[in-house]
N, C-alpha and C positions, 0 to 999 in steps of 0.2 A: 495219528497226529495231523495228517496232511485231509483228513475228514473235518475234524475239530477247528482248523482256521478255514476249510470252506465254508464251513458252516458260520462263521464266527463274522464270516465277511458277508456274507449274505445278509445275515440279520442286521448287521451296521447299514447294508445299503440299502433295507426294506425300510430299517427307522430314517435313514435320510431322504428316502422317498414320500415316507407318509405327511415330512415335514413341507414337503416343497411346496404346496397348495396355500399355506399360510403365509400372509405376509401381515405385520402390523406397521401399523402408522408411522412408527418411528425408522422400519426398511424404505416404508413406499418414500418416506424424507429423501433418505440416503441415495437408494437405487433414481431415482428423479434427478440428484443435484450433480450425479456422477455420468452419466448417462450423458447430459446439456440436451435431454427431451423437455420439451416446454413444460410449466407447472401444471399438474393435474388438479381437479377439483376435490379429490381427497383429500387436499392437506388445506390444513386450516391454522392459516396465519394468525398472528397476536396483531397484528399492523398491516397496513394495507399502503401500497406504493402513490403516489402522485399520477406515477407513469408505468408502464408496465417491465418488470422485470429485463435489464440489457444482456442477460443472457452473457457473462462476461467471459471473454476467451485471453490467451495467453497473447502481450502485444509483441511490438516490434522492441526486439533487445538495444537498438542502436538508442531507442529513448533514454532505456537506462542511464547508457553509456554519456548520452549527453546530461544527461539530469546528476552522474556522479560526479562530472568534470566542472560540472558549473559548484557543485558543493565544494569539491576541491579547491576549485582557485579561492572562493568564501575562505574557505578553509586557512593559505596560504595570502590571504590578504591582496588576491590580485580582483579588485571587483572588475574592471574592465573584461576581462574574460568571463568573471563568473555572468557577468550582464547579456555577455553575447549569447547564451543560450536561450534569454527569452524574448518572446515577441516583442511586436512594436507599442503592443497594447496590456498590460497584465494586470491580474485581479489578484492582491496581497490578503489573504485573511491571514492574521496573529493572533495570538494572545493579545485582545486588546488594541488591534487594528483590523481596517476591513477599510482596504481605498484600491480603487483600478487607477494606476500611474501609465504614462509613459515611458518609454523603456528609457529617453532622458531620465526624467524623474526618479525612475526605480536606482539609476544608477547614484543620484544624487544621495538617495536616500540607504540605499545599500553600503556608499563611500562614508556617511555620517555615524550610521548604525559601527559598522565593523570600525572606526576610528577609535571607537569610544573601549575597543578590545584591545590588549598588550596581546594578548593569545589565544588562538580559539585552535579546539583539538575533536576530530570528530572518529566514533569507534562506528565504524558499520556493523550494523545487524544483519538486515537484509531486504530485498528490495522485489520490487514484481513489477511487471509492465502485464498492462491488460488494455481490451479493446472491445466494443462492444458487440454484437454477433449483428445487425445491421452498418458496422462500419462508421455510426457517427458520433461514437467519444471515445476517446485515449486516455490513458492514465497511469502516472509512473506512483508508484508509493515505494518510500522509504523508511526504514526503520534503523534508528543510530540514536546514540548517545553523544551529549555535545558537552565537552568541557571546556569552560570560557576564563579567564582570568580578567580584569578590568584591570586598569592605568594604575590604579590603587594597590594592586598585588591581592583582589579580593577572585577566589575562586567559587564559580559554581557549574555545576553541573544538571541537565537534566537529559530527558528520556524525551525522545522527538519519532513525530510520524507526520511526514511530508504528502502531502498528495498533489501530484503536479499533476495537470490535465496539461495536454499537447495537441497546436494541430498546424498544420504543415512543419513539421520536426520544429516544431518549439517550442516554448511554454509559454500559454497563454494566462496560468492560475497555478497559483502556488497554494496549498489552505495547509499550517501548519499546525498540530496540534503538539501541547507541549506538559510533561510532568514534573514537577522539581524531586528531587530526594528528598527524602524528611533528614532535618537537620543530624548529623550523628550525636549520642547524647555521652 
């Protein structure tokens, strides 16, 4: 018996050897994106960058932490705090907006926007902080569910991915992407 699984393990470790020489296109992908070794010339993109690949590492967690407290107070209807987490300058993309305000301004507009809520409720999903391997972009993204009620007692809900770019610990760019649920029938 103790011949039989010698033998039994050697021929598993001959087939695992004879395999090691091969790699196809879809490992060198993988072994490449895990590694964070620069892109090799083997892989061949559908798309081609602007700029070259930021090589993106895991960020500073304290962004999070500012990026969940300012949704929080949104959240809690305190804008004055939620305001304090961004810069003095910030670039708004919506559904349907795209303007760089003031951090006056954002506040104004931020006080307008959530007025027009009786309640806003948000379900965290989950969230990353990344930063880019020469150190010149930050970036918090969010992933949550927002359910909102309007002065009217009208409820909706959608599916939300925040991407906050940061720099000296604040947000400089919110770009928010947004999905509605299909009505229930």
């Amino acid at each position: 018996m103790k011949k039989l699984i010698t033998c039994a393990s050697w021929a598993l470790l001959m087939l695992g050897c004879s395999d090691a020489g091969k790699t196809s296109e879809k490992n060198v992908v993988a072994d490449t994106s895990s590694s964070r070794e620069p892109m090799t010339s083997t892989v061949k993109y559908a798309y081609t960058l602007p700029e070259p690949y930021a090589e993106w590492e895991r960020g500073d967690m304290k962004h999070v932490e500012t990026a969940l407290n300012s949704l929080k107070a949104w959240e809690t209807g305190d804008i004055a705090a939620c305001v304090t987490a961004f810069g003095d300058s910030v670039l708004l993309r919506f559904d349907g907006f795209h303007q760089k305000l003031s951090q006056d301004s954002l506040l104004k507009h931020f006080t307008k926007t959530r007025a027009e809520l009786a309640s806003q409720e948000v379900q965290m999903h989950d969230w990353e902080s990344v930063i880019s391997k020469d150190r010149s972009k930050e970036y918090v993204t969010l992933w949550y569910k927002e359910i909102s009620t309007d002065k009217k007692g009208r409820k909706d809900s959608v599916s939300v991915v925040d991407d906050l770019k940061f720099v000296n610990g604040k947000i400089v760019e919110l770009d928010q992407k947004i999905q509605h649920f299909p009505a229930k029938k």
